[in-house]
PLY file of the C-alpha trace (Angstrom):
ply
format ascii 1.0
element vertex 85
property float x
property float y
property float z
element edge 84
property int vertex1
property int vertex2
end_header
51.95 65.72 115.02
54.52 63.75 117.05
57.17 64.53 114.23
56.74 68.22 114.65
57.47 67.79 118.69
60.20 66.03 117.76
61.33 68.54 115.40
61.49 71.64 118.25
63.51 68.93 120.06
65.91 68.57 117.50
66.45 72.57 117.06
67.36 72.54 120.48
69.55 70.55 120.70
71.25 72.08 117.77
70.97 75.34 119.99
72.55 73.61 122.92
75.38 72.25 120.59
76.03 75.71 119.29
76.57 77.23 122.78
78.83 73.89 123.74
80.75 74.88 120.83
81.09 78.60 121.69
81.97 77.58 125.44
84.23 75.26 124.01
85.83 77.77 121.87
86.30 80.05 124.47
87.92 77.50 126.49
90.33 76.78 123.65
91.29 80.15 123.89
92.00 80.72 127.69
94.25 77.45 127.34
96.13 79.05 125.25
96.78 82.33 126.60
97.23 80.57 129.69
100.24 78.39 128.27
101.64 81.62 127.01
101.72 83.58 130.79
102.87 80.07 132.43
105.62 80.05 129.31
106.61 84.02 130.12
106.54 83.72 134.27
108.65 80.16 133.52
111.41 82.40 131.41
111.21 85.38 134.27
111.73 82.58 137.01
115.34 81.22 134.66
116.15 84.33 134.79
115.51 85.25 138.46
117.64 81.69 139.16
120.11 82.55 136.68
120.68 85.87 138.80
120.78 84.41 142.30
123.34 81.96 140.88
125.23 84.71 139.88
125.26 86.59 142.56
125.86 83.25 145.14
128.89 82.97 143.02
130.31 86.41 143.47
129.58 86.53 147.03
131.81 86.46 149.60
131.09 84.63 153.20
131.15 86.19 156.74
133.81 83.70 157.39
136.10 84.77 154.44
135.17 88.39 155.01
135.93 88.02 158.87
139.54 85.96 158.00
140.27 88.95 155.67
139.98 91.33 158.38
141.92 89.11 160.69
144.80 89.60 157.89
144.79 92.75 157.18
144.70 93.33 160.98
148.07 91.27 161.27
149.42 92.94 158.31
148.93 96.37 159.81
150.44 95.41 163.25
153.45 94.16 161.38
153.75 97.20 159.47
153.00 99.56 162.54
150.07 101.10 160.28
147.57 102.23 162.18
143.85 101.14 161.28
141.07 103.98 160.83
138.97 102.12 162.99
0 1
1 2
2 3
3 4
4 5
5 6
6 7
7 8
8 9
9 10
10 11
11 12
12 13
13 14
14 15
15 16
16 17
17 18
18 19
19 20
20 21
21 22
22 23
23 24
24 25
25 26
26 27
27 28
28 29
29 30
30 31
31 32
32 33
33 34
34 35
35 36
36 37
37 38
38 39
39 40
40 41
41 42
42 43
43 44
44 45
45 46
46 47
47 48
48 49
49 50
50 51
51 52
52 53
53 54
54 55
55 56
56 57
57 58
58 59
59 60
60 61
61 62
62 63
63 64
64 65
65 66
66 67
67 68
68 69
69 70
70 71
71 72
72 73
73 74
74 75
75 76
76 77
77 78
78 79
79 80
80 81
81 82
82 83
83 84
């Protein structure tokens, strides 16, 4: 008698093992789709860096653009050439 309570103990436990391998399963899984979307905003993130980088490079500064000005300005006074400005 004390074997057969033991018995509908056992089976659940082997019920409660099943769903701790399902949830475990399913856990598995969200890991790895998670390390894929951290892996794809990572390579979007290079590329927004690689971008700035570029552009930072290509840019010129207020103070270069202002000096330019200031040169042309000379330039123009030198020649007698009137700005449109």
């Amino acid at each position: 008698m004390m074997s057969r309570g033991f018995d509908g103990v056992q089976e659940q436990f082997k019920g409660v093992q099943e769903q701790f391998e399902r949830v475990d399963g399913q856990f598995k899984s969200l890991r790895a789709e998670l390390k894929n979307n951290i892996a794809q905003v990572d390579s979007r993130v290079s590329r927004v860096e690689d971008r700035v980088i570029n552009i930072e490079e290509n840019m010129v500064t207020r103070l270069e653009f202002e000096d330019s000005l200031s040169r042309t300005k000379l330039i123009e006074n030198k020649l007698s050439i009137e700005s449109g400005k």
